[in-house]
C-alpha positions, 0 to 999 in steps of 0.5 A, a space after each residue: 500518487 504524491 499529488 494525492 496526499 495534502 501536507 499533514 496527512 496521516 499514511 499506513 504504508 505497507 511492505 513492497 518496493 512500489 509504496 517505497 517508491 511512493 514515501 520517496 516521491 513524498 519527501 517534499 511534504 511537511 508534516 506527514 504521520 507515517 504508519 508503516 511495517 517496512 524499514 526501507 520506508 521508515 529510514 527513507 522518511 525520517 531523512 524528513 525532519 518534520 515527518 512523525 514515523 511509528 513503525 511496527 516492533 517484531 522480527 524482521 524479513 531481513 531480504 525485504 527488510 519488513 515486518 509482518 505477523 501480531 505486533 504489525 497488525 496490531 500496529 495498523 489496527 491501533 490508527 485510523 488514518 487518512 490514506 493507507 497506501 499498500 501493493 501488492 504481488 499480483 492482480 488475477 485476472 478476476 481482479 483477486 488482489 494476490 500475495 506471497 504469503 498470508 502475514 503480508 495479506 493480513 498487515 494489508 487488510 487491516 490497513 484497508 479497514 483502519 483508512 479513509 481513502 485507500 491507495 493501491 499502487 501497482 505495475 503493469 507486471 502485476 497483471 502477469 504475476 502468479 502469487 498464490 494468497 488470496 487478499 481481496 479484491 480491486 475493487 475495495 480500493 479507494 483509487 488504483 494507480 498504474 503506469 498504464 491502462 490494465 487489462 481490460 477485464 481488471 477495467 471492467 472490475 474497477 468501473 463496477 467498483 467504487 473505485 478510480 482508476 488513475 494512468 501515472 506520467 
């Protein structure tokens, strides 16, 4: 993913271990603007001293260290940025995107809404995963980044789609 995004980009990054992953593999960048409603990825990339971080005021999940609700909406709905990089629980097979709950889909779709290219990063755990709120479809994604060939449905959803499919090394 990392190999995506130039110097100097502006980034909505989302709640979830797997964009965490992502703002690590990105440290080496210059100059990134980081949009973001998740501590873990703020602190990790402030360790970067030519990187700007704005981050999204409100109560905190403390297990997940993320905030969700009116002011990170607000938040994401204030930018238009170059890439909004986001996760998600789970993919249904019918290529529904699925979350734990509504305020994680909500802080998601306006970062889709609010970015020029959007980047979905997953696991192959994902395909498997029960997650019950409804959040759009694989399809609305700029590119969708795996560690390995999803299901063949899902595959078939992307190739009607817009989108590109992307195997990660």
């Amino acid at each position: 993913v990392a190999k995506h995004i130039p110097d100097g980009a502006s980034i909505a990054f989302s709640i979830g271990t797997t964009p965490e992953v992502v703002a690590l593999a990105l440290m080496q960048h210059k100059n990134l603007r980081i949009i973001t409603n998740n501590l873990n990825i703020a602190m990790l990339a402030a360790a970067n001293q030519s990187f700007e971080i704005t981050v999204a005021g409100g109560r905190i999940r403390n297990d997940d260290r993320d905030i969700i609700g009116y002011e990170a909406e607000k938040l994401f709905s204030a930018y238009r940025v170059d890439f909004g990089i986001f996760g998600v629980a789970g993919v249904d097979e019918d290529g529904t995107l699925l979350d734990f709950y509504e305020g994680e889909v909500h802080a998601r779709q306006k970062i889709l809404k609010n970015c020029r290219n959007s980047l979905l990063v997953l696991d192959s755990t994902k395909f498997s995963r029960l997650a019950h709120v409804r959040g759009g479809y694989i399809g609305d994604v700029s590119k969708i980044f795996c560690e390995i060939m999803p299901p063949e449905p899902i595959v078939k959803k992307i190739n009607a789609s817009s989108g590109e499919l992307v195997i990660c090394q």
